[in-house]
C-alpha positions as CSV (number, residue, x, y, z in Angstrom):
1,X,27.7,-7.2,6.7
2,X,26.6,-10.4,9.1
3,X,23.0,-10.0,10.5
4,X,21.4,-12.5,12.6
5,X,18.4,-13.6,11.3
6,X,15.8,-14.7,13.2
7,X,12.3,-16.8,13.1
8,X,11.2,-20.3,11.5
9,X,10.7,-21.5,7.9
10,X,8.7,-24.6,7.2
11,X,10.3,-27.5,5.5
12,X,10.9,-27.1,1.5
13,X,11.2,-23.4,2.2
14,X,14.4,-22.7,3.5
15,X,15.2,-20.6,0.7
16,X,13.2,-17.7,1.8
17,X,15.8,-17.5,4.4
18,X,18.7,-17.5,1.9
19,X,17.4,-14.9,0.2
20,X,16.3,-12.9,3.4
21,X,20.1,-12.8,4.7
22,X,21.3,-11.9,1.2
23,X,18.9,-8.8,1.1
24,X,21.4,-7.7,4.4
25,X,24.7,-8.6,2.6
26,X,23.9,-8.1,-0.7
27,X,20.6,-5.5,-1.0
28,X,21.5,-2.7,1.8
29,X,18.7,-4.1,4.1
30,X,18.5,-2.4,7.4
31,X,15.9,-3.6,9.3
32,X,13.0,-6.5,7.6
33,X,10.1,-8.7,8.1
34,X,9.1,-11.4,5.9
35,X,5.7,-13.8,6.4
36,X,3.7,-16.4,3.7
37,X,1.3,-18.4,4.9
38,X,-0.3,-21.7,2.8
39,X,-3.6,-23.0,3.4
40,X,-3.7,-20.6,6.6
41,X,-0.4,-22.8,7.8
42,X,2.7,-19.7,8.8
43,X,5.3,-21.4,6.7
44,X,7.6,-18.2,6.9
45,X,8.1,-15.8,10.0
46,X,11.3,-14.3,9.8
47,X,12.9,-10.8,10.6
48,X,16.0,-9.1,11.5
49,X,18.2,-6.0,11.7
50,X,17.5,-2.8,12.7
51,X,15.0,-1.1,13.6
52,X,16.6,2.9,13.3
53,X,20.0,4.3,11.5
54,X,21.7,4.0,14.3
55,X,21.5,0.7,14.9
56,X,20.7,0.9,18.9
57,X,17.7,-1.0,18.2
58,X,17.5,-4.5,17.1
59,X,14.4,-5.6,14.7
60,X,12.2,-7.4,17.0
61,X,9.4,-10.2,16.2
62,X,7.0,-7.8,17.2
63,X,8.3,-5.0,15.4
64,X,5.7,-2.2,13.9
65,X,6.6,-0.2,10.7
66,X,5.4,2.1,8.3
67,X,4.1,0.6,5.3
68,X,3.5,3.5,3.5
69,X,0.6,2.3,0.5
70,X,0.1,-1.3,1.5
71,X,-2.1,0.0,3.8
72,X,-4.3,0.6,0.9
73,X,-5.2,-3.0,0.9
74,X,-6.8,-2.9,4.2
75,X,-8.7,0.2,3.5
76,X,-10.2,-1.6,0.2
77,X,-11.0,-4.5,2.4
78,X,-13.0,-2.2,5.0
79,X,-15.2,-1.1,2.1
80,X,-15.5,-4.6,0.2
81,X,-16.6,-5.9,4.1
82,X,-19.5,-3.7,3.7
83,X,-20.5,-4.1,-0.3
84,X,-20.4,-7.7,0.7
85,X,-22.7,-7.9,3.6
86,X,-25.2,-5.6,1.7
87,X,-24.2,-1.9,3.1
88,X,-22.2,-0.4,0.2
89,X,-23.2,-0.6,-3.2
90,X,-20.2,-0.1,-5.4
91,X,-22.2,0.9,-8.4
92,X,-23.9,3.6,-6.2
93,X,-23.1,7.6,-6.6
94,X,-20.3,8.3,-3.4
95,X,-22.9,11.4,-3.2
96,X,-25.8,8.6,-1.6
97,X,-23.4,8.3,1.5
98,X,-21.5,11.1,1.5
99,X,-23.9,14.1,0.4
100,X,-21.3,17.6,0.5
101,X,-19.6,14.9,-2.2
102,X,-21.4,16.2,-4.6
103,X,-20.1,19.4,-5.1
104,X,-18.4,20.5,-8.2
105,X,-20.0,18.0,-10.4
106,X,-19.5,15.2,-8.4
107,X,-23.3,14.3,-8.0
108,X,-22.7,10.8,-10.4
109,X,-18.6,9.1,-9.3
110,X,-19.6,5.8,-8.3
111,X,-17.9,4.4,-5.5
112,X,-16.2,1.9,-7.6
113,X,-14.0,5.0,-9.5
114,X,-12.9,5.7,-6.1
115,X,-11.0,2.2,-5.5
116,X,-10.3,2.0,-8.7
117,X,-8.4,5.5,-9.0
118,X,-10.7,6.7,-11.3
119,X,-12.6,9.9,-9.5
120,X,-9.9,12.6,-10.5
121,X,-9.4,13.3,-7.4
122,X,-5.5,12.5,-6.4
123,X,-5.0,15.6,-5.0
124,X,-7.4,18.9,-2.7
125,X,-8.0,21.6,-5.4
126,X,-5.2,24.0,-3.7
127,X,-2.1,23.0,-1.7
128,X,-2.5,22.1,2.1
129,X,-1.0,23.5,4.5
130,X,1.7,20.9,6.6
131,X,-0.3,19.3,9.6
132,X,-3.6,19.3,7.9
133,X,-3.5,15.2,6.5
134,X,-3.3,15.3,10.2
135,X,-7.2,16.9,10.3
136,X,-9.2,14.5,9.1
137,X,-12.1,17.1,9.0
138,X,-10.2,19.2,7.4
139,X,-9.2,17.5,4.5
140,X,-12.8,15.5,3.7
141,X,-13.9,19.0,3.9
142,X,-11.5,19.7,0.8
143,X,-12.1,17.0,-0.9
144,X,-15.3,17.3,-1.4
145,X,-15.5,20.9,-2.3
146,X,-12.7,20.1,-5.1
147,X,-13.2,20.3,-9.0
148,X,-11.7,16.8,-10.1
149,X,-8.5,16.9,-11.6
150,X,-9.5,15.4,-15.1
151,X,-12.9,13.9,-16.1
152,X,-14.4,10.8,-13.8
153,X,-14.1,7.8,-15.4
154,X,-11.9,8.5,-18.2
155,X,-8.3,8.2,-17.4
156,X,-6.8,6.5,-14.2
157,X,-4.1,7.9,-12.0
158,X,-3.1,6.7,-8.6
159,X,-4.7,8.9,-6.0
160,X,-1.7,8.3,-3.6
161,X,-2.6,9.9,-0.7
162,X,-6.3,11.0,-0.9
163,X,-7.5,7.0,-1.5
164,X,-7.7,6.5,2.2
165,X,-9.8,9.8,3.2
166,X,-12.3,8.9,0.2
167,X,-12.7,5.8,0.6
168,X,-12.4,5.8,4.6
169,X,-14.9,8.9,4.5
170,X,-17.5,6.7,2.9
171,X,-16.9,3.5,5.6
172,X,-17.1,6.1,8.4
173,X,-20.4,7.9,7.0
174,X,-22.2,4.3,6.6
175,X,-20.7,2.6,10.5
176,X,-20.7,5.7,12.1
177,X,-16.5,4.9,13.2
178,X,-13.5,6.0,11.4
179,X,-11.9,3.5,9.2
180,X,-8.7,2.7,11.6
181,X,-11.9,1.7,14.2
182,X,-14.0,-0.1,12.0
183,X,-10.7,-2.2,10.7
184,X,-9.8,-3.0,14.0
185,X,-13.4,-4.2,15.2
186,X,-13.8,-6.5,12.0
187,X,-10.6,-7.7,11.0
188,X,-7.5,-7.0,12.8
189,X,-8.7,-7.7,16.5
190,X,-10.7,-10.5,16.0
191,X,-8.0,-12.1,13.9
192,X,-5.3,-10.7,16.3
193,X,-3.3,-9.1,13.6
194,X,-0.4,-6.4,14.5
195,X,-2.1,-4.2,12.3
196,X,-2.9,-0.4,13.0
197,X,-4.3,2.5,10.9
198,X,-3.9,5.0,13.7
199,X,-1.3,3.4,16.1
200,X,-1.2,4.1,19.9
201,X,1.3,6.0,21.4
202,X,1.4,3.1,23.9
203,X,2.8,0.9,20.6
204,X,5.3,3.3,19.2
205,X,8.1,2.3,21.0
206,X,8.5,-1.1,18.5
207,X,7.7,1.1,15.6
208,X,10.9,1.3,13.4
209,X,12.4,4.3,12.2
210,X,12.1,4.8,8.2
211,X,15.5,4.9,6.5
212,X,16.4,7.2,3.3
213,X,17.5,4.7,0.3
214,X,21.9,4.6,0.8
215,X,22.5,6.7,-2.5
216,X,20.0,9.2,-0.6
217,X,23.2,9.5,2.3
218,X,25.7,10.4,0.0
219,X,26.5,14.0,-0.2
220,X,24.0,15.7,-3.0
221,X,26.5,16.5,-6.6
222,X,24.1,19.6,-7.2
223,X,22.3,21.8,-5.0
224,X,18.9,22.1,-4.4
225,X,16.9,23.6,-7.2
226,X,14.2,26.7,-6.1
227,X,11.7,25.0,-8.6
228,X,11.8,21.0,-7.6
229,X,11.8,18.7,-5.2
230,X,12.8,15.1,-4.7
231,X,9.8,12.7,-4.2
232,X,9.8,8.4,-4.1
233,X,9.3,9.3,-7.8
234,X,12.3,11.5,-8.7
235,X,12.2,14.8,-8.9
236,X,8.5,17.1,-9.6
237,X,7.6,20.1,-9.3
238,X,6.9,22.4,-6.1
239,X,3.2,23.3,-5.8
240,X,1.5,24.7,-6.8
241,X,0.7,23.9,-10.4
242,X,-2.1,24.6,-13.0
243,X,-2.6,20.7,-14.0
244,X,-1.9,17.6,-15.2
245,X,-0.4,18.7,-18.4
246,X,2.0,21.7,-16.7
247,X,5.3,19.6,-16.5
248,X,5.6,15.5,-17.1
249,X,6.3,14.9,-13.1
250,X,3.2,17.7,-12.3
251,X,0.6,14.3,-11.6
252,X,3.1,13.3,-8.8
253,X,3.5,17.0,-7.3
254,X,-0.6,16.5,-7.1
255,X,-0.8,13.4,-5.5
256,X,2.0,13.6,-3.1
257,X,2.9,17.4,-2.4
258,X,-0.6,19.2,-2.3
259,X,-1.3,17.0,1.2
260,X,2.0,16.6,2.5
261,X,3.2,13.6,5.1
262,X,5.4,15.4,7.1
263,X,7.8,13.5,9.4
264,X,6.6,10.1,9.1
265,X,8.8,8.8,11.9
266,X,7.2,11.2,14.5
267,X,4.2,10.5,17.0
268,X,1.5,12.6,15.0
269,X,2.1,10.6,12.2
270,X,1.8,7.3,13.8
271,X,-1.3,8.2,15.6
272,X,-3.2,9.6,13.0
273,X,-5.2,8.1,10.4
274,X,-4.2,8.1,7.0
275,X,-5.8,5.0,5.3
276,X,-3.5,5.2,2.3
277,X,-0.3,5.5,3.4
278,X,0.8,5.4,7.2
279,X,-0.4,1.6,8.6
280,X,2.2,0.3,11.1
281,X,2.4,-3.4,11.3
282,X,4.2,-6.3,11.4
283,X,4.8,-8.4,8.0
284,X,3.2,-11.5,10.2
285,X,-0.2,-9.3,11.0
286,X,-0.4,-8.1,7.0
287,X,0.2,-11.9,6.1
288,X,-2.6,-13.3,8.5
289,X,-5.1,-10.5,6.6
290,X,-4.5,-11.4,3.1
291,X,-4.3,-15.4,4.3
292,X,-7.6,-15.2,5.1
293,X,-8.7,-13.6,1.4
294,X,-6.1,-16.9,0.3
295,X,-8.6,-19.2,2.0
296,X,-11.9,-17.7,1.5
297,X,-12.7,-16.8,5.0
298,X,-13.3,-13.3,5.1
299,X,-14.9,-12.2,2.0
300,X,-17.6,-14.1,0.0
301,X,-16.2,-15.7,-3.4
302,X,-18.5,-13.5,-5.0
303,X,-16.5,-10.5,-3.6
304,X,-13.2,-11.8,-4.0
305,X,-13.8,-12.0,-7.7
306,X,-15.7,-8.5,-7.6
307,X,-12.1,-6.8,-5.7
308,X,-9.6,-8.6,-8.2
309,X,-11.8,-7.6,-11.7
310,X,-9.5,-5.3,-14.0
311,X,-11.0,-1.7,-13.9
312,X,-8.8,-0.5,-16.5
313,X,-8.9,-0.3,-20.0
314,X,-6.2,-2.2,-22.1
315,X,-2.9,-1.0,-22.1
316,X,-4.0,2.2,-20.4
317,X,-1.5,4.3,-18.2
318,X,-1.2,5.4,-15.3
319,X,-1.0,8.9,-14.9
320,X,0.8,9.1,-11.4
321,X,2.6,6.1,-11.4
322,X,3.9,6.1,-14.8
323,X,5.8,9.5,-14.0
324,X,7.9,7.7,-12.1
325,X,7.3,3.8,-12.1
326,X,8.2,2.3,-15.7
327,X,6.0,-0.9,-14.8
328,X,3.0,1.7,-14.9
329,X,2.7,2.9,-18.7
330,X,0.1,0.3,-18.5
331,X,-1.2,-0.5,-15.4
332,X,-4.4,-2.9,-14.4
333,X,-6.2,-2.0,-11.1
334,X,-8.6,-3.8,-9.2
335,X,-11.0,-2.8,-7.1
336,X,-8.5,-0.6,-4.4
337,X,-6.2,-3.9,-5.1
338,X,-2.8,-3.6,-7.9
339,X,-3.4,-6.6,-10.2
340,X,-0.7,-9.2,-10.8
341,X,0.1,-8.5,-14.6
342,X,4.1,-8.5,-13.8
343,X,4.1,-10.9,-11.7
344,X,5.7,-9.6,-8.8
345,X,3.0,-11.5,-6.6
346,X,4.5,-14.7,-8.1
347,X,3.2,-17.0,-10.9
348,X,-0.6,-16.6,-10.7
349,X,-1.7,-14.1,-12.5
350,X,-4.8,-13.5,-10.6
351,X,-3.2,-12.7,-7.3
352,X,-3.5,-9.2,-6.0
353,X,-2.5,-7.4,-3.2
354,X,-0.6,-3.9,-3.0
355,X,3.1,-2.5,-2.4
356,X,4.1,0.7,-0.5
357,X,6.9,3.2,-1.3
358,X,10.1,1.8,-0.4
359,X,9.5,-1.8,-1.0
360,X,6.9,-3.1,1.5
361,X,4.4,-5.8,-0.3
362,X,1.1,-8.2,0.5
363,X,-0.6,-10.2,-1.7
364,X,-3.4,-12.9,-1.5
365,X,-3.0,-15.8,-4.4
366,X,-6.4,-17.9,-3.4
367,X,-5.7,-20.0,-6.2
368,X,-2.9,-21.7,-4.2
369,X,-3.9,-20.6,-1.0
370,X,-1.1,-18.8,-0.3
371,X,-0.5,-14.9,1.7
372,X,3.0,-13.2,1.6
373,X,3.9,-9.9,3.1
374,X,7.4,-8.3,3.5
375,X,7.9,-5.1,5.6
376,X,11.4,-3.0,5.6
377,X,13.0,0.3,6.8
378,X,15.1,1.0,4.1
379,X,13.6,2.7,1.4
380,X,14.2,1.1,-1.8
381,X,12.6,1.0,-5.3
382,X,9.3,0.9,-6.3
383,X,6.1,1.0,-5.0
384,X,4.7,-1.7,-6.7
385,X,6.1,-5.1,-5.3
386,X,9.0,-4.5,-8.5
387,X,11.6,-3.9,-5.3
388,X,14.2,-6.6,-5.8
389,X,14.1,-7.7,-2.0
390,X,11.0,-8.8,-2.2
391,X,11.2,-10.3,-6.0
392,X,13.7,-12.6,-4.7
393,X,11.5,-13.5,-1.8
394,X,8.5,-14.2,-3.9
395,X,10.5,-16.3,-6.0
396,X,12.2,-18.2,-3.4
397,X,8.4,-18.7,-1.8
398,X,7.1,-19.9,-4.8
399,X,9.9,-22.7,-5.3
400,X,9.2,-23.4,-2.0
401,X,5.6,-24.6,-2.7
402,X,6.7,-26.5,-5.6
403,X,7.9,-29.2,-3.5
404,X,3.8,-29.5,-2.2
405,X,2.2,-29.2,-5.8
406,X,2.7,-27.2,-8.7
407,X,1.5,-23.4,-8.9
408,X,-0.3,-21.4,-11.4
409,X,1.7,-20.0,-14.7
410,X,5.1,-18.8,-15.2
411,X,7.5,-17.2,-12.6
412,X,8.2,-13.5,-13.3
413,X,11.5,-13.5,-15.3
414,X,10.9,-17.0,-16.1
């Protein structure tokens, strides 16, 4: 398949375009966007494709789409915006902000176990009804009235869904505005960054329609079983179930079935805000945000550091991700950011950033001073930046800025 592929590389990085046009002819890309910035300079813009199954829509600069958990990197930001200017202690009990919190023996999670996916909390105590991640009063409600999942502090497990309403519950109850407000007041719009938690219905005609992974077209070779169901981690079971320790894929029923997304292609979706998993944006707007964590223009150096410390132990697991994610049997987390310890943020290990389900990506490497994002329709593999599209595209990015000095440590693969 030819696709025209459209925007401007810098000099010495024309091979982020090669690899861009093979993810079309080689990597069953429908519709992409792909940005990197150096030194604040855009030395990538490119996109093309389609923007819905049909093809009736062509992948536009402008283009908005769903980037499913690398909108958890702007949520973190929001609440590392306020520890930094003196508002939000990390090391402080959720309960001082957020006071219903504290029920169930909540009273002592520090706000750090909640960026860190530490709080137990990856999922309401019962099964939500579909609509309610819709109801943001409805599901802070929940959460704070459920018993967490295993003890605080002692295991980590990525809280897929419910990272956005705890951690945008605690930015709301300290600026008074929910977190989709408070990131376009002190980030996005200043900064003019296509970036939306909570996207106008005057925007949704350039959002692009997600596209099922091309194995998922292909007529099923068994039917349907009563018990399962298929997630972006294979198949788990229905909810409810009893706990962690009820079936080896019961984590992901948890953290992705007991508040379900519903159509994520339809206009409640879009509009409403769910800080973990529905920003629409472009891949240039995502790549402006983390350029200005590359430069040190947003967050103090202090802070940067603070976001990009390992919370997790040694070799520990994952509980969520490693159902489904062989990366994750261990996994190192940040502070609400996914640490670079495979190196799918490229060759410095202390980049961070966060991936989506499906493939989207964003990282900041301030060491180099350089901010990549890539945004896509088709679902692929991975949630993790481990999605061969963008592997390829790091890479390619990476040689790129060989040619203007030499980065830090080896490539992934290398």
């Amino acid at each position: 398949m030819t696709v025209r592929v459209h925007g401007t590389c810098a000099p010495g990085f024309e091979g982020v375009r090669a690899e861009f046009e093979r993810s079309f002819t080689e990597r069953d890309e429908l519709g992409a966007a792909v940005a990197a910035t150096v030194g604040g300079e855009l030395v990538v813009d490119l996109w093309g494709g389609d923007a819905d199954r049909s093809g009736t829509r062509r992948w536009e600069r402008d283009t908005l789409v769903n980037v499913y958990s690398t909108t958890k990197g702007m949520t973190a930001l929001c609440a590392h915006l306020l520890a930094d200017r003196g508002e939000l202690d990390l090391d402080a009990p959720v309960a001082r902000y957020w006071p219903e919190f504290a029920q169930e023996g909540k009273a002592d999670i520090p706000v750090r176990w909640l960026l860190g996916h530490r709080a137990g909390l990856i999922a309401p105590g019962e099964p939500m009804a579909p609509g309610a991640v819709y109801d943001w009063e409805k599901v802070t409600e929940a959460l704070a009235a459920t018993r967490p999942w295993w003890r605080p502090g002692t295991a980590q497990g990525y809280h897929a869904v419910t990272f956005g309403f705890l951690v945008g519950e605690v930015v709301r109850r300290i600026t008074g505005v929910s977190l989709g407000t408070f990131l376009r007041a002190e980030v996005t719009g200043p900064l003019g960054a296509d970036v939306h938690v909570g996207t106008p219905e005057s925007e949704h005609g350039r959002c692009a329609d997600m596209a099922p992974p091309v194995r998922a077209t292909e007529a099923p070779t068994s039917p349907p079983s009563s018990t399962s169901s298929r997630t972006v981690f294979g198949e788990a079971p229905k909810p409810p179930v009893g706990g962690l320790t009820d079936h080896p894929m019961a984590p992901v029923t948890l953290a992705l079935q007991y508040l379900p997304l519903g159509d994520v292609n339809a206009a409640a979706y879009r509009c409403a805000e769910i800080p973990a998993a529905n920003g629409h944006a472009t891949a240039r707007g995502i790549a402006a945000v983390y350029a200005e964590l590359a430069c040190g223009r947003l967050l103090s150096s202090g802070a940067v550091e603070r976001l990009r410390t390992r919370q997790s132990e040694d070799d520990e697991p994952d509980l969520v991700l490693r159902a489904g994610t062989p990366l994750a049997e261990t996994w190192p987390w940040g502070l609400g950011y996914m640490l670079n310890q495979y190196g799918q943020a490229g060759p410095n290990p202390k980049a961070f950033g966060h991936g989506g389900a499906g493939g989207s990506y964003a990282f900041a490497d301030p060491e180099n001073g350089v901010s990549y994002a890539y945004t896509m329709n088709r679902m692929g593999a991975g949630t993790s930046g481990e999605d061969l599209r963008s592997i390829h595209l790091v890479g390619a990015l990476y040689e790129g800025l060989r040619q203007r000095g030499p980065a830090q440590g080896p490539m992934m693969g290398a």
